[in-house]
C-alpha positions in Angstrom: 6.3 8.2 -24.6 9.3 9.1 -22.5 9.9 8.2 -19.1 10.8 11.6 -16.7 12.4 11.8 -13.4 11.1 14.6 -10.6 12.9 14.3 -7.8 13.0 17.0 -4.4 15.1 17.2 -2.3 15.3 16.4 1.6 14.5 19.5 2.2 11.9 20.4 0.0 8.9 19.9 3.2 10.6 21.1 5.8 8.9 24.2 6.1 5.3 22.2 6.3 3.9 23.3 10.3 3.5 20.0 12.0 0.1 20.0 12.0 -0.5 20.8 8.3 0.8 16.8 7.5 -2.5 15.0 6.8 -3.7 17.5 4.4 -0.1 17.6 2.5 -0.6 14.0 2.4 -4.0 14.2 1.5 -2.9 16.5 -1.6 -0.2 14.6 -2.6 -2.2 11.2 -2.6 -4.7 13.3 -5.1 -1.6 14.2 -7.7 -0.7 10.7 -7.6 -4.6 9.7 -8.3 -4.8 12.3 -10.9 -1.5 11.1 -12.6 -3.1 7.7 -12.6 -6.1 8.4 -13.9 -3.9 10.3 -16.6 -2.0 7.0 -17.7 1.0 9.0 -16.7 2.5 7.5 -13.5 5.1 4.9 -13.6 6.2 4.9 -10.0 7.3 7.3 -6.9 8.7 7.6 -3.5 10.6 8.6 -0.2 13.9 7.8 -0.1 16.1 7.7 3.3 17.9 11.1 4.1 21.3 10.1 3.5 24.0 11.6 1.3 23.9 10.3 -2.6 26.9 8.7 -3.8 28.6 7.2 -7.3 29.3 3.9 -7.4 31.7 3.7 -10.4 32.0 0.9 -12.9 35.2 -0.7 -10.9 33.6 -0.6 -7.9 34.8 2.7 -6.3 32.0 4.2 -4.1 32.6 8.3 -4.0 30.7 11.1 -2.4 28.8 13.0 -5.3 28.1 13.8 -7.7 28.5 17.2 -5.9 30.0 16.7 -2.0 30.7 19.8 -1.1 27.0 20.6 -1.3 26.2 17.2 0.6 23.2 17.1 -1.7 20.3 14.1 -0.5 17.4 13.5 -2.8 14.5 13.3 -0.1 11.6 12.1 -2.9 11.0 11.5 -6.7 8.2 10.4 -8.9 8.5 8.8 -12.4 6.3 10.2 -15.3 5.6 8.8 -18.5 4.8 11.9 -21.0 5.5 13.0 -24.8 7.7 15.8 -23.9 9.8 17.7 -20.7 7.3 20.8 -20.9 4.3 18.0 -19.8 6.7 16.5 -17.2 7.8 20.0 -15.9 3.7 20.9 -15.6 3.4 17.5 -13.2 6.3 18.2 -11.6 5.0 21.7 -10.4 1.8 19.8 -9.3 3.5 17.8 -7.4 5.5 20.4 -6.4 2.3 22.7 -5.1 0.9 19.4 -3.1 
């Protein structure tokens, strides 16, 4: 199988009412559980809101790959499928929870 990369980005739950948080959470926790149960999950997480930048092979550390959009990747989750249509499918469930 091949390994997939979802990722969202910061903003992706900032919309979410403060008090709707546990049961986000509590939705999320069951995609994770289901990919599990699936054989399909390989690993996933938060990451801290800051800007992404390239580190190039000599070193150089650049703002990027696109800063004028000052693009953050909040979140991703790893998938192991056979093909991008079964990783896009998990990535909208995750997407949903």
């Amino acid at each position: 199988m091949t390994q997939y990369l979802i990722s969202f980005d910061e903003g992706a739950m900032d919309h979410i009412p403060a008090g709707e948080w546990e049961d986000v959470g509590n939705d999320a926790h069951a995609v994770v559980r289901e990919a599990v149960e699936a054989g399909v999950w390989v690993y996933g997480g938060g990451l801290e809101r800051q800007q992404a930048s390239i580190v190039g092979t000599d070193g150089s550390v650049t703002d990027g790959p696109y800063p004028e959009t000052k693009e953050v990747v909040g979140g991703f989750s790893v998938v192991d499928v056979g093909s991008r249509e079964k990783a896009l499918r998990w990535a909208a469930k995750f997407a949903t929870a």
